[in-house]
C-alpha positions in Angstrom: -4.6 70.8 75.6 -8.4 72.1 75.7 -10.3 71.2 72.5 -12.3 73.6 70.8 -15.4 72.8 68.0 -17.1 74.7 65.5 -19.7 73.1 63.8 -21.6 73.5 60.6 -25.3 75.2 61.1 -28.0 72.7 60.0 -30.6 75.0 60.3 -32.5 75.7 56.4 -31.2 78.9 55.0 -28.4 79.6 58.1 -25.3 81.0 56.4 -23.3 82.1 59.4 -21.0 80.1 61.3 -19.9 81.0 64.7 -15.9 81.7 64.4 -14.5 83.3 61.5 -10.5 82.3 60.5 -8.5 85.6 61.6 -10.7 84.2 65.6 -9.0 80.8 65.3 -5.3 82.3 65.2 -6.4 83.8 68.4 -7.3 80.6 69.6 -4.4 78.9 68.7 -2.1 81.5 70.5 -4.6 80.7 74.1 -3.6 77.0 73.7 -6.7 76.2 71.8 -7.0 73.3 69.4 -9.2 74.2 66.8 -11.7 71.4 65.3 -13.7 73.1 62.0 -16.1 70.9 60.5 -15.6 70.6 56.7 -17.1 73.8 55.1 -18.8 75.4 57.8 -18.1 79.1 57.1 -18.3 78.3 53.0 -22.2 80.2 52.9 -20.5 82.5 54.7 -17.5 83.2 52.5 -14.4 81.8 54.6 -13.4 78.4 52.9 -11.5 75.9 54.7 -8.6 76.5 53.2 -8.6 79.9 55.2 -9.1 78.1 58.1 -6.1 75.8 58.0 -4.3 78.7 57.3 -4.8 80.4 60.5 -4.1 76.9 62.6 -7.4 74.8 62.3 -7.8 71.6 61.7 -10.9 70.6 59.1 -12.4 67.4 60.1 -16.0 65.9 59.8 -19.2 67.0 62.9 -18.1 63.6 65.0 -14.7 65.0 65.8 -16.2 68.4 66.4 -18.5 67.0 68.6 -15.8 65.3 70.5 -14.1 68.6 71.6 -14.6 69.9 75.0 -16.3 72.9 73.8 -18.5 73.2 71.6 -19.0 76.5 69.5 -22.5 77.0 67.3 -24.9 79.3 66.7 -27.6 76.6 67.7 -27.5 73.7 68.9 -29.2 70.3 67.2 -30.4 66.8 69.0 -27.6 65.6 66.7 -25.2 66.7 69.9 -26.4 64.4 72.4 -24.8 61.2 70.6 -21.7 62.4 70.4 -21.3 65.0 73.0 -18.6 64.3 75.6 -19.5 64.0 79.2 -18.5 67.3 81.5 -18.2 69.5 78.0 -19.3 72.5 77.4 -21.6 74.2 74.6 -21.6 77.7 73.5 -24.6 78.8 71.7 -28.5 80.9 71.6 -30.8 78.3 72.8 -33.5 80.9 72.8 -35.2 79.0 75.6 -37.7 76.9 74.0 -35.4 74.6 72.0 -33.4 74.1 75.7 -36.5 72.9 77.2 -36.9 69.7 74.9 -33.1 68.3 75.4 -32.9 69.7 79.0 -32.8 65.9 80.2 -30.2 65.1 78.1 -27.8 68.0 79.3 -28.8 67.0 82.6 -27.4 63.8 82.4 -24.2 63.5 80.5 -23.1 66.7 82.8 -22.9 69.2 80.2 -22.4 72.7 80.7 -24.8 74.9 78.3 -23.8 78.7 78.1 -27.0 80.4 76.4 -25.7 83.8 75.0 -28.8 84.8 74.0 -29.8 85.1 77.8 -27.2 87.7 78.7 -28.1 91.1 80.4 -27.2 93.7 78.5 -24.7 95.5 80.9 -21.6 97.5 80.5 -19.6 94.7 82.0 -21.0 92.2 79.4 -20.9 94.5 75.7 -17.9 92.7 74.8 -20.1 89.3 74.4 -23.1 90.8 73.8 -24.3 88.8 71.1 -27.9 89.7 70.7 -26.9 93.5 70.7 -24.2 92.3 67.4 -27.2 90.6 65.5 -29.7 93.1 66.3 -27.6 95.7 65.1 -27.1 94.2 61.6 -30.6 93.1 61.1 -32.1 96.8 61.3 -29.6 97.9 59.0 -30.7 95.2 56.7 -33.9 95.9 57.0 -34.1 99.3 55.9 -31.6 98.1 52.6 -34.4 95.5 51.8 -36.8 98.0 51.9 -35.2 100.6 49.6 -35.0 97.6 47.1 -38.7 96.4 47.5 -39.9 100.1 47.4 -38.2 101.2 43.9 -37.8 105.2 44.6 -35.5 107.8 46.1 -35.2 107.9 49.6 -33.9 111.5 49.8 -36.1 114.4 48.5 -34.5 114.8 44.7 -35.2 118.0 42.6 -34.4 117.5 39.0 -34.8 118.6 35.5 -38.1 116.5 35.5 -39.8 117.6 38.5 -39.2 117.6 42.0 -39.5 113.9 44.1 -40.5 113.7 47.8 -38.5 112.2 50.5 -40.0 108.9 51.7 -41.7 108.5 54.9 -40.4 105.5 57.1 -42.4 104.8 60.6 -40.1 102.4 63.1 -42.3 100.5 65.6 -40.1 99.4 68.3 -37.0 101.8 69.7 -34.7 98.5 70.1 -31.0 97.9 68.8 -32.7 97.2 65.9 -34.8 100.1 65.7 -32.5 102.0 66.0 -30.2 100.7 63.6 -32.8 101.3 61.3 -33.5 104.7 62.4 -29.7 105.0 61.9 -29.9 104.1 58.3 -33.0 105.5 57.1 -31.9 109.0 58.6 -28.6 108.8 56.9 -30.7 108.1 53.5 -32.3 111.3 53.5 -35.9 109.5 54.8 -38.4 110.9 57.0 -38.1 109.2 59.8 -40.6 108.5 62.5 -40.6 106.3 65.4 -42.5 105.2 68.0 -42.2 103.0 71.4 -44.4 102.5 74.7 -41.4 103.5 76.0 -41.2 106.8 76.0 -37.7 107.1 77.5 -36.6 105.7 74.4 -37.3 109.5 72.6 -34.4 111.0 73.3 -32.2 107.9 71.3 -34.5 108.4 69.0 -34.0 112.3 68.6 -30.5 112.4 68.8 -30.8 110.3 65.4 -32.7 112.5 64.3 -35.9 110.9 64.1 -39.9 112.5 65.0 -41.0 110.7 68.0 -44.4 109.8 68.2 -46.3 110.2 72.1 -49.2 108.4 71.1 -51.8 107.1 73.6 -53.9 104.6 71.5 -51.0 103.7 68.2 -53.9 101.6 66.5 -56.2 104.6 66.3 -53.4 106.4 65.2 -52.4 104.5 62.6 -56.1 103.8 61.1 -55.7 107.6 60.6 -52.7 108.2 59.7 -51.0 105.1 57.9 -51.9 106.4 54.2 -49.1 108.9 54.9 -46.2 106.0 55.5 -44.4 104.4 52.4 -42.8 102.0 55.0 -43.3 100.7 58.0 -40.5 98.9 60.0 -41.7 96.6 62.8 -38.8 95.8 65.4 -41.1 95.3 68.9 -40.1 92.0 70.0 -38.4 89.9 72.5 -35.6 87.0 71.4 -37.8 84.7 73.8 -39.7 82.5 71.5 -42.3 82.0 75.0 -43.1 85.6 74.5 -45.7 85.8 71.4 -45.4 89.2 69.8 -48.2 92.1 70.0 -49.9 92.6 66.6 -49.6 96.3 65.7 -50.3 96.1 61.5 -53.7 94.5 61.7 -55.5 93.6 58.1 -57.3 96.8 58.5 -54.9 99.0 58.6 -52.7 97.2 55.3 -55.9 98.2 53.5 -55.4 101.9 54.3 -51.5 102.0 53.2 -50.6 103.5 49.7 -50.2 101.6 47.1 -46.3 100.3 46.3 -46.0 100.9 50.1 -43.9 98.4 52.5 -43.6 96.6 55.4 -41.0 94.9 56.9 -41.4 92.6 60.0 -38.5 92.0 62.1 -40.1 90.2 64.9 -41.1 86.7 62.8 -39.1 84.8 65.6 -41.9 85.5 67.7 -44.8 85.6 65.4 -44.4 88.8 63.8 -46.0 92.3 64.3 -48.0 92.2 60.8 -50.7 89.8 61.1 -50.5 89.0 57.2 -46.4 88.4 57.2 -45.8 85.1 55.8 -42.1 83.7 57.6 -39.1 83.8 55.1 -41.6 85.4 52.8 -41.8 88.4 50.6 -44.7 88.9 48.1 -47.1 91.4 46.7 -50.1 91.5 49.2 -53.3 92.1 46.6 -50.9 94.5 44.1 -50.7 96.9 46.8 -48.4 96.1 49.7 -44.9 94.6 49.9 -44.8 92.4 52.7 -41.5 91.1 54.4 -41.1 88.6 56.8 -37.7 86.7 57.0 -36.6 85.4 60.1 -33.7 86.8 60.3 -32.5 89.5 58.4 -28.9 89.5 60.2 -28.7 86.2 57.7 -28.7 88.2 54.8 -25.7 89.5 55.5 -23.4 86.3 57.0 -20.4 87.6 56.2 -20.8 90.7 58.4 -22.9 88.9 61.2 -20.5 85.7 61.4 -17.4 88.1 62.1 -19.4 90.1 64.8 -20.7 86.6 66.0 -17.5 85.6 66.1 -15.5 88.8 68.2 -18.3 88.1 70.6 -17.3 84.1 71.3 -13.9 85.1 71.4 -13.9 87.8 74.1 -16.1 85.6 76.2 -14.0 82.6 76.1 -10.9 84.8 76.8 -12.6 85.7 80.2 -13.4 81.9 80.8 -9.1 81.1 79.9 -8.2 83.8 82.2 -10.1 82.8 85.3 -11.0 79.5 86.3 -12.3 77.4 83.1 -13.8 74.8 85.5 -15.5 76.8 87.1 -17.9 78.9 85.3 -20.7 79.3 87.7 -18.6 80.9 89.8 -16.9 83.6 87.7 -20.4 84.4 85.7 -21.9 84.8 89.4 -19.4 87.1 89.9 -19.7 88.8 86.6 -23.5 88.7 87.7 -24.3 87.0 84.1 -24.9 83.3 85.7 -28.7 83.7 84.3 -26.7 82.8 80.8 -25.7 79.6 82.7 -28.3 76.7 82.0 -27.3 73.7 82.8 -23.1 73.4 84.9 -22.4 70.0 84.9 -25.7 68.7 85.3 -27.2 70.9 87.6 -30.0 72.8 86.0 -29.6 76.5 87.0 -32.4 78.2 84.5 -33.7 80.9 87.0 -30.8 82.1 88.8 -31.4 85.6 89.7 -28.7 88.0 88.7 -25.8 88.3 91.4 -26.2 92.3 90.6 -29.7 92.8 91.5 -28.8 90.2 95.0 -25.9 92.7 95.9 -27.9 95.8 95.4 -31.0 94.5 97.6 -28.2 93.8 100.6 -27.0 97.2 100.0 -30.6 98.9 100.5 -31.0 96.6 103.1 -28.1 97.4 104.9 -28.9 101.4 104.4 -32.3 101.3 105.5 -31.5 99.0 108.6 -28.8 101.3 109.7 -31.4 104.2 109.7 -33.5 102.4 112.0 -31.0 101.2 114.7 -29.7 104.9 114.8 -29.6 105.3 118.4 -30.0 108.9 119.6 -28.0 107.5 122.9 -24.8 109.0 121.5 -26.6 112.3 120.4 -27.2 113.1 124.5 -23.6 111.8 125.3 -21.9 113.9 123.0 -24.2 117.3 124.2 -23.6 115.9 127.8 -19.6 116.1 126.9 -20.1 119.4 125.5 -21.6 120.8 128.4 -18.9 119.6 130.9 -16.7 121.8 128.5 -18.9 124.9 128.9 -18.3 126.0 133.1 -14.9 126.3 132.9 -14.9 128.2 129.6 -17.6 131.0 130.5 -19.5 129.9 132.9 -23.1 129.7 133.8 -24.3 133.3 134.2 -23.3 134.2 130.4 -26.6 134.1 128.4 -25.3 134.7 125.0 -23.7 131.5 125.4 -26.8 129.8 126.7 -28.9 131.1 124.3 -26.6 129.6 121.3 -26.0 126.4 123.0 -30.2 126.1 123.1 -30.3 127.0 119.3 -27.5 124.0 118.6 -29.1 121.8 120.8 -32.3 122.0 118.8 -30.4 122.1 115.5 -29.2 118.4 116.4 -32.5 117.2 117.6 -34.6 118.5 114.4 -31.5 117.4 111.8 -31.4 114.1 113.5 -35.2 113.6 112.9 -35.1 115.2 109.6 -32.5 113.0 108.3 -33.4 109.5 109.6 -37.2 110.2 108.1 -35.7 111.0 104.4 -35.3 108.6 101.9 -31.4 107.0 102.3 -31.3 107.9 97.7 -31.9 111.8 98.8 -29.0 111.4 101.0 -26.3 112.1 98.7 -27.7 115.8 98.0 -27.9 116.1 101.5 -23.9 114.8 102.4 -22.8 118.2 99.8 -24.4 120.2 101.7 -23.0 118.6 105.1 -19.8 118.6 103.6 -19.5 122.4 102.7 -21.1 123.0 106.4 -17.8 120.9 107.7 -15.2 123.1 105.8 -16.5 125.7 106.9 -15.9 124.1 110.4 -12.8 123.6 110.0 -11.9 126.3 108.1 -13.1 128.1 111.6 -11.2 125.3 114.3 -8.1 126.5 112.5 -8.6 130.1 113.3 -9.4 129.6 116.8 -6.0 127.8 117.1 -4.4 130.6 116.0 -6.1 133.2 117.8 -6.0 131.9 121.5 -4.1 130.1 123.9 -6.4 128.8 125.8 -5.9 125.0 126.5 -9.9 124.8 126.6 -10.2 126.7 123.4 -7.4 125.0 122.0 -9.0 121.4 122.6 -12.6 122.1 121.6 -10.8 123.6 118.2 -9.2 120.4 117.6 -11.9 118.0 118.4 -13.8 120.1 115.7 -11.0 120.1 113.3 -11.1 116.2 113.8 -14.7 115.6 113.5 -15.3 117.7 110.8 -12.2 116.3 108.7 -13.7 113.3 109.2 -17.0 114.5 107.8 -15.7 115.4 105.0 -14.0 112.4 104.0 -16.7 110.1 105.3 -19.0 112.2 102.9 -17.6 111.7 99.8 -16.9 107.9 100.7 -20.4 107.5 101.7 -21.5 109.8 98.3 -19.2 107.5 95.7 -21.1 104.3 97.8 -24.5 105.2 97.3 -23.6 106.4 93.3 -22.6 102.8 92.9 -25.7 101.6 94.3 -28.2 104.0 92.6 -25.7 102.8 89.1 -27.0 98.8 90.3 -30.3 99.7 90.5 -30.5 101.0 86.3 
């Protein structure tokens, strides 16, 4: 029986724990045996008598450690003591904290899945953690700053006078943006948002936010910031090497209203404020609330260790269902083996995705198939054709000649034309040639019913079969290169 651990977070001020009770009943059902470390979900609100009711078994960190995988939201230098040799460790590494105990996991063979590195593809949702805390935290966000900021959200007209809506401005269209956009929206703010990607407007619209295509934001907002009553910064990357770009300069907090807030959501990485203080929130000079927690998806654990949780559990379900030992294989194949740090040893940090590998042979292929187009079978089949034409009409009709020129040249120029486009404009082009080959068709079947010609009769049904097999071969060839246009986004 595989052995499963969930340990308790010993990070200061971590409340979530990675599997929730109603998860571990799932487990237990797989074959799992469940090790909980004593009071690991209890900040979170599941005690452990919850957990022994769903099929756990409480018991102190050694045990847990002792399982053969290990379940945690991080991991600690605690592990390497205990750790089994050949077992395997679910958590967010977030890179930098891998790089000090890579060593370690190199020699005792242990297999480290870092969630936090997973693309954020339609075939991985299911275990998209980073998507699940993102999520939470710019819902957060906005709640913290409705506390902090102390008025109606929502324009209110009352007996005592009429109150504006407030302002918000999200830096940042991420999940957590918007989230936040979400929420504010629904609130009855005045949203605005703004991202240096500009694609990112029309998620923002649909939410109903004012997008903001700015060329130079800091000029913008040295004009413009007195206007804001908070300011949400979400632009930043879950990769602690990346430092984060400072967009709320000193200067510009001197411009904002009083009572005003902001709210940084990118402290992992430094934050986006230059006066946020981490796991902070104070009065900056009785005039600007400043937030900077590390996580806001903490403040709600509850919520966040369920999502966490879900997550865990539909990504070891793949691992049950396939071959469990042999996970490098089966996240290659899912194209997610960049999640894959360390297999038994063998360190495996900058694997490129199997996805982007499959799509470069596919354009490869295309473009070398356009280039060893002969134009050898072009002359045989007008050679062919013209051993057809003598008996048929003979050489002294012109009419005949005169179309045969025009077809001849139609084949030369569409050859040329065709092998000189670009193989993504292709699919346009294999409509067009498959309405052209109906039409073909359509026409082969009313020459076989018109004449009795043996002649007549076999050029119709060479046509027929060429042009029934340009039809299918088109929309073969069409769903293909959709599939490979799909790997390139």
């Amino acid at each position: 029986m595989i052995t499963l651990g969930v340990i308790k977070e010993k990070c200061l001020g971590e409340n979530r724990v990675s599997l929730i009770p109603k998860s571990v009943q799932i487990l237990c059902k797989l074959g799992f045996l469940v090790n909980i470390q004593k009071n690991a979900g209890l900040l979170a609100g599941f005690s452990n008598e919850e957990y022994k009711k769903y099929g756990a078994i409480v018991t102190d960190y050694v045990t847990v450690l002792k399982s053969n995988i290990i379940i945690g939201i991080y991991f600690y230098n605690f592990f390497f003591k205990y750790l089994l040799h050949n077992s395997i460790v679910i958590c967010l590494s977030f890179e930098d904290n891998y790089e000090n105990y890579k060593n370690i996991f190199i020699k005792k063979q242990i297999t480290l899945i870092s969630l936090d590195n997973l693309s954020r593809t339609s075939s991985s949702q299911s275990f998209d953690v980073l998507s699940s805390i993102s999520n939470v935290a710019g819902y957060r966000a906005v709640i913290e700053a409705i506390y902090i900021y102390k008025r109606f959200f929502s324009r209110q007209i009352t007996a005592a006078g009429e109150t504006p809506c407030a302002k918000v401005l999200i830096l940042g269209m991420s999940i957590a943006g918007l989230s936040a956009v979400s929420v504010a929206k629904s609130l009855g703010a005045e949203v605005f948002c703004y991202d240096i990607n500009k694609n990112s407007s029309k998620s923002a619209k649909s939410l109903g936010a004012k997008f903001l295509f700015l060329n130079d934001l800091n000029m913008y907002l040295l004009k413009e910031i007195h206007n804001f009553d908070i300011i949400i910064c979400c632009v930043s990357s879950f990769k602690k090497t990346f430092k984060c770009p400072n967009l709320i300069t000193l200067n510009i907090i001197k411009l904002m209203k009083k009572n005003s807030v902001i709210v940084d959501l990118a402290m992992r990485n430094g934050g986006n404020c230059e006066l946020s203080v981490l796991n902070k929130c104070y009065f900056y000079k009785n005039k600007v609330h400043i937030l900077g927690y590390l996580d806001f998806s903490n403040l709600m654990p509850s919520l966040t260790s369920e999502l966490y949780s879900n997550n865990i559990i539909n990504f070891i379900k793949l691992l049950y269902s396939n071959d469990i030992n042999n996970i490098f294989a089966l996240l290659k194949k899912l194209g997610e083996s960049n999640i894959l740090l360390t297999t038994q040893g063998t360190y495996r940090k900058n694997i490129q995705s199997i996805k982007n590998l499959k799509y470069k042979k596919q354009n490869d292929f295309v473009k070398y198939c356009l280039k060893k187009i002969s134009i050898f079978p072009l002359v045989m089949f007008i050679f062919i054709f013209l051993l057809f034409i003598p008996p048929l009409y003979g050489f002294n009709n012109l009419n005949i000649l005169y179309y045969f020129v025009i077809l001849l040249f139609s084949f030369i120029i569409g050859y040329i034309t065709i092998s000189k486009i670009d193989f993504f404009l292709h699919t346009p082009l294999i409509s067009f040639t498959n309405a052209i080959s109906g039409i073909i068709a359509v026409g082969s079947l009313i020459q076989l019913s018109m004449f009795d010609n043996c002649y007549v009769n076999l050029i119709s049904l060479m046509s027929l079969l060429l042009s029934s097999i340009s039809i299918f071969s088109g929309f073969f060839i069409t769903y293909k290169m959709i599939k490979i246009i799909n790997y390139k986004q």
